[in-house]
N, C-alpha and C positions, 0 to 999 in steps of 0.2 A: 485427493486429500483425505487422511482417515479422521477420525472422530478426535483423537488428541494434539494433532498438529493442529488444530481448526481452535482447539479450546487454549491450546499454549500462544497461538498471533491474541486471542478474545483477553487473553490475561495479559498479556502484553500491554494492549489499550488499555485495560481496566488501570492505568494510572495514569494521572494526569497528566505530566512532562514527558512520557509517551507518547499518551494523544496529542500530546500539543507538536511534538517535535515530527510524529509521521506528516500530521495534516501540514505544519508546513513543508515539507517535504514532497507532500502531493501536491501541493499548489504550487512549488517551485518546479516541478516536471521535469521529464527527464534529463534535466539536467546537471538538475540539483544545486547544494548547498555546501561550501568548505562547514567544517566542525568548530571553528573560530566562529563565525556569522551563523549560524545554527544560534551557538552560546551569549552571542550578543542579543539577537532578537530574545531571545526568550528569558533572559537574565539567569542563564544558568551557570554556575560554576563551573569549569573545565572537570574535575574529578565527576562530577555528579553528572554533568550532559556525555562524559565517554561511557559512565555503567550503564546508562539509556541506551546509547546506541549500540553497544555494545548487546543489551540486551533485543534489543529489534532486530540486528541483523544476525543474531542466533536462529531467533523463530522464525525469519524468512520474508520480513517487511521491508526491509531497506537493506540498500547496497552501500560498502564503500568503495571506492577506488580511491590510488593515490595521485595526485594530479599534484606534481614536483613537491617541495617540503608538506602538503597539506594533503588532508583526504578529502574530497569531495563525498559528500553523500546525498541517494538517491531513495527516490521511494521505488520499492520493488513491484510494479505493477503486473510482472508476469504472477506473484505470491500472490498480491491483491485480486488480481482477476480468477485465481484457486478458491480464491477464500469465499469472493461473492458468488461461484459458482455452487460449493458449498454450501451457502446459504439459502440459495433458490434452487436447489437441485428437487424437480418434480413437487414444484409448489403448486399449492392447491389442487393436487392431481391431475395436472395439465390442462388447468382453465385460467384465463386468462383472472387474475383476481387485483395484481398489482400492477397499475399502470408502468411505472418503471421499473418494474422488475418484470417485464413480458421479455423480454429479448435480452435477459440474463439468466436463463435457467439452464445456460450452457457456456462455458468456453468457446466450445467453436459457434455457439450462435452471438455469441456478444461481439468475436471475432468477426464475423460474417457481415453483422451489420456494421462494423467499425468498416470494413471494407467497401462496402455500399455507399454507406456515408461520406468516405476519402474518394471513390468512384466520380460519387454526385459533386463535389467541387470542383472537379480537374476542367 
C-alpha cells in the first residue's frame, strides 16, 4: 500500500456516518449487511448512506455485491488487513513495543497467526 491510498481509506473514516457505517460492517463480518438495514440502523437517508458507500468502496474499505433485488455490503477486510499492515510496518524498529500490535507488523504474520489460531481449535 503507498502513502496516499493509506491517507485516502484515513480520510474516508475521518467522517462520521463512515465510521459508523465501516464499524458496523466489521462487526457484521463477512457476511455483511443489505444497504436498506445499513440505513435503518444508523438513521441515514437512502441518498446520503449510497454517497458513504459509495464513497468506502472507492477507497477500498468495503465491498458490494448484489444478492437478488439488493446489495449486500461487506467490510473489506483483505483492504483493512493493507491498511493495519501499513500502520505497523517496522514499528518501533522491530521491538516488541505494542502489545497488540506485535503480530501485526506484517500481512503474512497477522496471517500466520490467524492460521495457528484456526489450527488451535480444530
Amino acid at each position: 500500500m503507498d502513502m496516499l491510498n493509506a491517507a485516502e481509506r484515513f480520510a474516508a473514516l475521518g467522517h462520521q456516518s463512515r465510521l459508523d457505517i465501516f464499524r458496523l460492517l466489521v462487526e457484521a463480518g463477512p457476511d455483511g449487511i443489505h444497504a436498506g438495514a445499513i440505513g435503518e440502523r444508523l438513521a441515514l437517508p437512502a441518498a446520503t448512506l449510497s454517497f458513504h458507500l459509495a464513497h468506502l468502496v472507492r477507497v477500498g474499505l468495503i465491498r458490494g455485491r448484489r444478492d437478488g433485488r439488493f446489495i449486500r455490503y461487506s467490510a473489506d477486510f483483505d483492504g483493512i488487513d493493507d491498511l493495519i499492515a501499513f500502520l505497523t510496518r517496522n514499528c518501533c524498529v522491530g521491538a516488541v513495543c505494542l502489545p497488540q500490535t506485535a503480530a501485526c507488523d506484517t500481512v503474512a504474520k497477522r496471517r500466520a497467526a490467524l492460521g495457528t489460531a484456526q489450527g488451535d481449535s480444530e
